[in-house]
C-alpha positions as CSV (number, residue, x, y, z in Angstrom):
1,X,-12.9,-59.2,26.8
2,X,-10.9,-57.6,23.9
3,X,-7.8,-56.0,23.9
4,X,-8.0,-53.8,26.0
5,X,-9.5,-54.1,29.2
6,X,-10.5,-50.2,30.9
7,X,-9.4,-49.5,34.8
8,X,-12.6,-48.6,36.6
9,X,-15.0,-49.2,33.8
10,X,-17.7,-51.6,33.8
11,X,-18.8,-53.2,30.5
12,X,-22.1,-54.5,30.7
13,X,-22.6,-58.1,29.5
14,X,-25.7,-57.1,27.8
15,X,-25.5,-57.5,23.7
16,X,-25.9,-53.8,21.4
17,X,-27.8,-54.2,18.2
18,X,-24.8,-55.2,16.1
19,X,-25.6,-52.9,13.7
20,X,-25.6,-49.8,16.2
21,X,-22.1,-51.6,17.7
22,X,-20.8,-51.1,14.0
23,X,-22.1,-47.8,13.6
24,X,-20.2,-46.4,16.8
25,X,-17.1,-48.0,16.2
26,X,-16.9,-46.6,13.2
27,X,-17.9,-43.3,14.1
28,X,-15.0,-43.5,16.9
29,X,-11.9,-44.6,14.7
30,X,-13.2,-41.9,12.4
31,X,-13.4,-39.2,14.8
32,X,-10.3,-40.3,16.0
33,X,-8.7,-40.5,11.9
34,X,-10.4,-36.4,11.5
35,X,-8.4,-35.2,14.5
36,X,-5.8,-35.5,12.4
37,X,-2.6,-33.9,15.2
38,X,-1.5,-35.5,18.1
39,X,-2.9,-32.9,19.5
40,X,-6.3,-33.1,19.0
41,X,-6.1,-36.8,19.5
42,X,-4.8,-35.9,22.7
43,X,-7.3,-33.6,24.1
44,X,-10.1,-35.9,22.9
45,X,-8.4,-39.3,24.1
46,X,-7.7,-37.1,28.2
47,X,-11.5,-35.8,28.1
48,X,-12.4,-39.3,27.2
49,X,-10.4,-42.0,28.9
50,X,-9.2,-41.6,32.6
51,X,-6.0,-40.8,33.5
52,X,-5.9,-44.8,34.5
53,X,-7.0,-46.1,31.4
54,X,-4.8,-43.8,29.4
55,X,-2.0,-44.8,31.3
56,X,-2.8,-48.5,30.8
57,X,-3.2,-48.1,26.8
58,X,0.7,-46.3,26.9
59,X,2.3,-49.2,28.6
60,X,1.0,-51.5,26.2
61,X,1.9,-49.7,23.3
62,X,5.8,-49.0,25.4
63,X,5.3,-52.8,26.1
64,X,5.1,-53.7,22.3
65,X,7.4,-51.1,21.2
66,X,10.3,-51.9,23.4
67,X,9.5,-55.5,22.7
68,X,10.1,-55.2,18.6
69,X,13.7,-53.4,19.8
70,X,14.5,-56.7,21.6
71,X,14.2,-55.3,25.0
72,X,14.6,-57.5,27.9
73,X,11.6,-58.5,29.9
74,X,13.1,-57.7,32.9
75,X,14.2,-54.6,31.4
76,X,10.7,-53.7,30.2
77,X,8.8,-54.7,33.9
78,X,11.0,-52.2,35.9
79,X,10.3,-49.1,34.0
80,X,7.3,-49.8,33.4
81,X,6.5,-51.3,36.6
82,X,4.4,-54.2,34.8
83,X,4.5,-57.6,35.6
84,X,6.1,-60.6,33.6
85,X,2.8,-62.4,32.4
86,X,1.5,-59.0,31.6
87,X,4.5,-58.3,28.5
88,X,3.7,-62.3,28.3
89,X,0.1,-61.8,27.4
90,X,0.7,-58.0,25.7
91,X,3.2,-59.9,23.3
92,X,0.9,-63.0,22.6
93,X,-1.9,-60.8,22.1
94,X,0.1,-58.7,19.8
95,X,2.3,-61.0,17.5
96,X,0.9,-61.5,14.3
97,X,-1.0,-58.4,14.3
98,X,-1.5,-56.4,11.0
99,X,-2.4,-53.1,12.8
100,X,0.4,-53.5,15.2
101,X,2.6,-54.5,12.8
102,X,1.3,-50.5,10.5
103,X,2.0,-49.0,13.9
104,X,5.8,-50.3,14.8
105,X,6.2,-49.0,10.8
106,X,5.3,-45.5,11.2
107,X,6.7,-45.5,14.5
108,X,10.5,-46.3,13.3
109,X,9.5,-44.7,10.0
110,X,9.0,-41.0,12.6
111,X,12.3,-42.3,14.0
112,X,14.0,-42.6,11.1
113,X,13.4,-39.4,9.5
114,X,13.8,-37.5,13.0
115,X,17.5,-39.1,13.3
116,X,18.3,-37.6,10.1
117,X,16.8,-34.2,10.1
118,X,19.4,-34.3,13.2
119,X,22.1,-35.0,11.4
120,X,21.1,-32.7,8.6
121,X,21.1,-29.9,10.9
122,X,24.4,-31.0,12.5
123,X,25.8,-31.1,8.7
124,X,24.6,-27.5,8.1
125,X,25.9,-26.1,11.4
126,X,22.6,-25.5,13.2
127,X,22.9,-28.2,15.8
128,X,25.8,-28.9,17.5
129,X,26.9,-33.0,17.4
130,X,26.6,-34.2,21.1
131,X,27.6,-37.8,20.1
């Protein structure tokens, strides 16, 4: 079944030409790649996915990201009001992935250089230091 599994979408069992299959994917990471802003990506991911499925794709990417911090299960199923055996199955799934792995990077690479433009600001006096 994939990855990832859409709420309320059907996906007939019937085989594409794998050629076309190819040609779509690619033409949907790529579209996806020219957006270039979050948001573009954004408006093109709410007209495309419903509100269910985008919801579902977040968790599992909060699932894996609060996983690679060393979150708790339990800590990680009541906010985001999933169950144990789906972190279970998000974090098999997800383990020894390359393109997970490139996305936790530039995820804590965003964090890292948003902490210290902070403190940059706080050392020039144009934030005040809530710590």
């Amino acid at each position: 079944m994939g990855f990832f599994c859409l709420v309320g979408m059907r996906v007939s069992k019937k085989k594409l030409n794998p050629n076309l299959e190819k040609e779509i994917t690619r033409l949907f990471f790529q579209t996806i790649a020219d957006l270039k802003t979050p948001q573009f990506i954004k408006a093109f991911l709410s007209d495309l996915l419903s509100e269910a499925e985008t919801t579902a794709v977040v968790k599992r990417l909060a699932i894996i990201y609060w996983l690679s911090n060393k979150r708790s299960y339990e800590n990680i199923r009541e906010n985001l009001k999933v169950s144990s055996a789906t972190i279970a199955a998000i974090e098999k799934q997800t383990k020894d992935s390359a393109g997970i792995q490139l996305a936790l990077k530039y995820i804590k690479a965003d964090e890292w250089a948003d902490e210290w433009a902070k403190r940059i600001k706080i050392a020039l006096g144009q934030e005040k230091n809530v710590l």
